[in-house]
C-alpha positions in Angstrom: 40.7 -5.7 1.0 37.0 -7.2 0.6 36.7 -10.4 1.7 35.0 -13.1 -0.7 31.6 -12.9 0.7 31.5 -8.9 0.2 32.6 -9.1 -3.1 29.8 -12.1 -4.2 27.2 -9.8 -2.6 28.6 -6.6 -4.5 28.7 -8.6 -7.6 25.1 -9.9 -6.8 23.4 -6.0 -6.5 25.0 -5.6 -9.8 23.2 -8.1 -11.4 19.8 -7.5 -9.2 19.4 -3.4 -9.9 18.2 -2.6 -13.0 16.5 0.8 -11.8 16.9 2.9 -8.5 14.6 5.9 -7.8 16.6 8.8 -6.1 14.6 11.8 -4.4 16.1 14.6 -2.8 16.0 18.4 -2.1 18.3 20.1 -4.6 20.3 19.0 -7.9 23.6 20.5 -7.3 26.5 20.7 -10.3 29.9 20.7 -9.6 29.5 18.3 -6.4 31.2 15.2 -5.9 28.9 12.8 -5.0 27.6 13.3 -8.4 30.9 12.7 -10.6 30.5 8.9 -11.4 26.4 9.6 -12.5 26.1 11.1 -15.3 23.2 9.2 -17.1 20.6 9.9 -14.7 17.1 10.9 -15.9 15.6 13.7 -13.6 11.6 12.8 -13.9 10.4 16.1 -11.9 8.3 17.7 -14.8 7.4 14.1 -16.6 4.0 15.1 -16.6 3.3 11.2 -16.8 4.7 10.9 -14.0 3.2 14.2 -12.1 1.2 11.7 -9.6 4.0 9.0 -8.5 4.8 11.0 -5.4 1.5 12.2 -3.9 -1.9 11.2 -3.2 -4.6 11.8 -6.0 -8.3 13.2 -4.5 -9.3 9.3 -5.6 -7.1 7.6 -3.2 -7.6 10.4 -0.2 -11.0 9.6 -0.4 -10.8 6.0 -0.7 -8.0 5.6 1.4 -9.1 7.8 4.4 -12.8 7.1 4.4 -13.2 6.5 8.0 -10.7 9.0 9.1 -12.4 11.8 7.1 -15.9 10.6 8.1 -14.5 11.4 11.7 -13.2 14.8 10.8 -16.2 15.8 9.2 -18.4 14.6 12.2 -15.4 16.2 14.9 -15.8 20.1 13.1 -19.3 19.8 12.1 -19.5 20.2 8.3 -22.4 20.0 6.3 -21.4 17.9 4.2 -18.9 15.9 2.6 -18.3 18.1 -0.1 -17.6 20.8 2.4 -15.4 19.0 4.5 -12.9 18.1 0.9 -13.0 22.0 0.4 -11.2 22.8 3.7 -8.9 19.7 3.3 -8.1 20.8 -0.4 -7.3 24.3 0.7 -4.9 23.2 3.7 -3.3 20.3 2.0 -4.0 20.2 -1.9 -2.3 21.5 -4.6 1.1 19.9 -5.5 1.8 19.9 -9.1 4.3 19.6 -12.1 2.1 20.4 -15.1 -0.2 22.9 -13.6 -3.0 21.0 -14.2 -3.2 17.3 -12.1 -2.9 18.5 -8.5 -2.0 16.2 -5.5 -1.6 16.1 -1.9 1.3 15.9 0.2 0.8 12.5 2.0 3.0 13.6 5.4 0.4 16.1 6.3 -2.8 14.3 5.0 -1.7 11.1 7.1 -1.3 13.5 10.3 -4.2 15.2 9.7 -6.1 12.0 10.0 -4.2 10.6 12.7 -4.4 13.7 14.8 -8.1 14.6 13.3 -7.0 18.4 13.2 -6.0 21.2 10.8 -2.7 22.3 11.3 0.4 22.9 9.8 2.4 19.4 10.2 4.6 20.4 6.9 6.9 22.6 8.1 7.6 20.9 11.0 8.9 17.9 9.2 12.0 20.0 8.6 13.3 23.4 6.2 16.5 22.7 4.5 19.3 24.7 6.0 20.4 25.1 2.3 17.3 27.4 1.9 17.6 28.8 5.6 20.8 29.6 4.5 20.7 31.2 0.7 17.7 33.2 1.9 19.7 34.8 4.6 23.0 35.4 2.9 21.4 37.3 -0.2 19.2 39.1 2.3 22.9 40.5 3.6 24.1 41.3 0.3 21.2 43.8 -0.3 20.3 41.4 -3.2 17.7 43.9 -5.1 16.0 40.2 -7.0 15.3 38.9 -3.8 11.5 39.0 -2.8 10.9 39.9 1.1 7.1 40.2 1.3 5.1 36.2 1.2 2.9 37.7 -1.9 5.8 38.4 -4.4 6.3 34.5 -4.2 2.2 34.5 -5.8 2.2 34.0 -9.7 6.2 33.8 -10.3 7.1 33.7 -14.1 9.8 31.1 -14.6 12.1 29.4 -17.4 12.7 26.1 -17.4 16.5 26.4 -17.1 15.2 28.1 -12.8 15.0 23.9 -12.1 18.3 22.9 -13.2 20.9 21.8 -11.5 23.0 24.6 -10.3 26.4 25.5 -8.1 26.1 25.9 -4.6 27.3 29.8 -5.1 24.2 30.4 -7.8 21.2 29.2 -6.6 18.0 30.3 -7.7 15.8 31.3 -4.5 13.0 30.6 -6.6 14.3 26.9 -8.2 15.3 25.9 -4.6 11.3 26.5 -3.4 10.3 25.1 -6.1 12.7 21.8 -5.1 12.1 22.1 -1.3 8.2 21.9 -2.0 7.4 26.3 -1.0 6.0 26.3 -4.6 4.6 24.4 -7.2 3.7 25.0 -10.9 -0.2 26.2 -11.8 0.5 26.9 -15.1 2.8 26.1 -17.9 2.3 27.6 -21.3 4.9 27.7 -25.0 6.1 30.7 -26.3 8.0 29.4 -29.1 8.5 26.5 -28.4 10.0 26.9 -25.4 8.0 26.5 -21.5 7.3 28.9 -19.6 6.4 28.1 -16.1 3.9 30.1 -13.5 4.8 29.4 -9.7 2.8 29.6 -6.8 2.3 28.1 -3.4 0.5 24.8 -3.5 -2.0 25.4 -0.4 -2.6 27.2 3.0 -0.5 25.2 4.5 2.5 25.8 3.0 2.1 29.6 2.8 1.6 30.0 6.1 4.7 27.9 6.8 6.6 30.2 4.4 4.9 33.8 5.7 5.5 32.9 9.5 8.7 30.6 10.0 11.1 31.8 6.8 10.5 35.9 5.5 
């Protein structure tokens, strides 16, 4: 039993939380933690929301003057312009309409603190989920399943590849797409209905997928 001051605090959140933000790695159906919320709005491919969880070019820039002024003098480029091209093409490229791109903020705040070009993504962690899924259809034989890094380049996808799924049917494809291996570049309507193109958002992350996962 909850003594009175738990219960005036419980009572109290109630009343406080209007809205909670939830972020994850993979929408599941069929999974218990999930059986008392069944209003939630999933705002991954909002595309007014497609920059609320990454850094524009604008705030890289503005953000990490100094620290890129540093880079650029540390390797030598030519020029400011030149020095954003190799940082685009390690780090850019995140998006969920396939046209406003933005970077992952884990590597571009080691990059600056460490003031060199590596891969810092994949060492913040791989789901074992994907580890896992990869591995077992791998066993099976599974014909779909794509074993060489440029078969994951230009993916065609439905929509229905980001829903939520059960834990024995998951798409290899939705759950890179969720675990941040790929990102959409293009999304076009036949019909009515979106169709989705796939591909990995920069260097980084391919290399991350070539070398530590296939």
């Amino acid at each position: 039993m909850l003594c009175p001051k738990v219960n005036i605090c419980f009572c109290l959140a109630l009343v406080v939380l209007e809205k909670v933000f939830i972020t994850g790695v993979s929408k599941l159906a069929k999974v218990s933690v999930f059986s008392g919320m069944n209003n939630v709005d999933d705002l991954s491919l909002m595309s007014d929301l497609n920059d609320v969880v990454g850094l524009t070019q604008k705030e890289v820039e503005s953000n990490f003057a100094d620290y890129l002024a540093a880079l650029q003098e540390r390797f030598n480029f030519p020029s400011h312009e030149a020095l954003m091209k190799a940082v685009k093409h390690w780090y850019n490229g995140y998006s969920w309409n396939g046209e406003q791109q933005i970077y992952n903020p884990y590597s571009i705040v080691h990059l600056c603190n460490r003031l060199e070009f590596k891969n810092y993504w994949y060492k913040s962690g791989t789901p074992t989920l994907l580890i896992d899924l990869i591995v077992r259809r791998a066993r099976l034989k599974d014909k779909a399943l794509k074993t060489e890094p440029t078969e994951y380049e230009n993916v065609k996808v439905a929509e229905t590849v980001f829903d939520a799924a059960e834990l024995d049917n998951l798409s290899v494809e939705g759950l890179l797409f969720q675990t941040g291996y790929l990102t959409i570049t293009k999304v076009e309507y036949v019909n009515l209905t979106a169709r989705y193109t796939l591909n990995y958002p920069n260097h980084e992350v391919r290399w991350s997928f070539a070398a530590h996962i296939l």
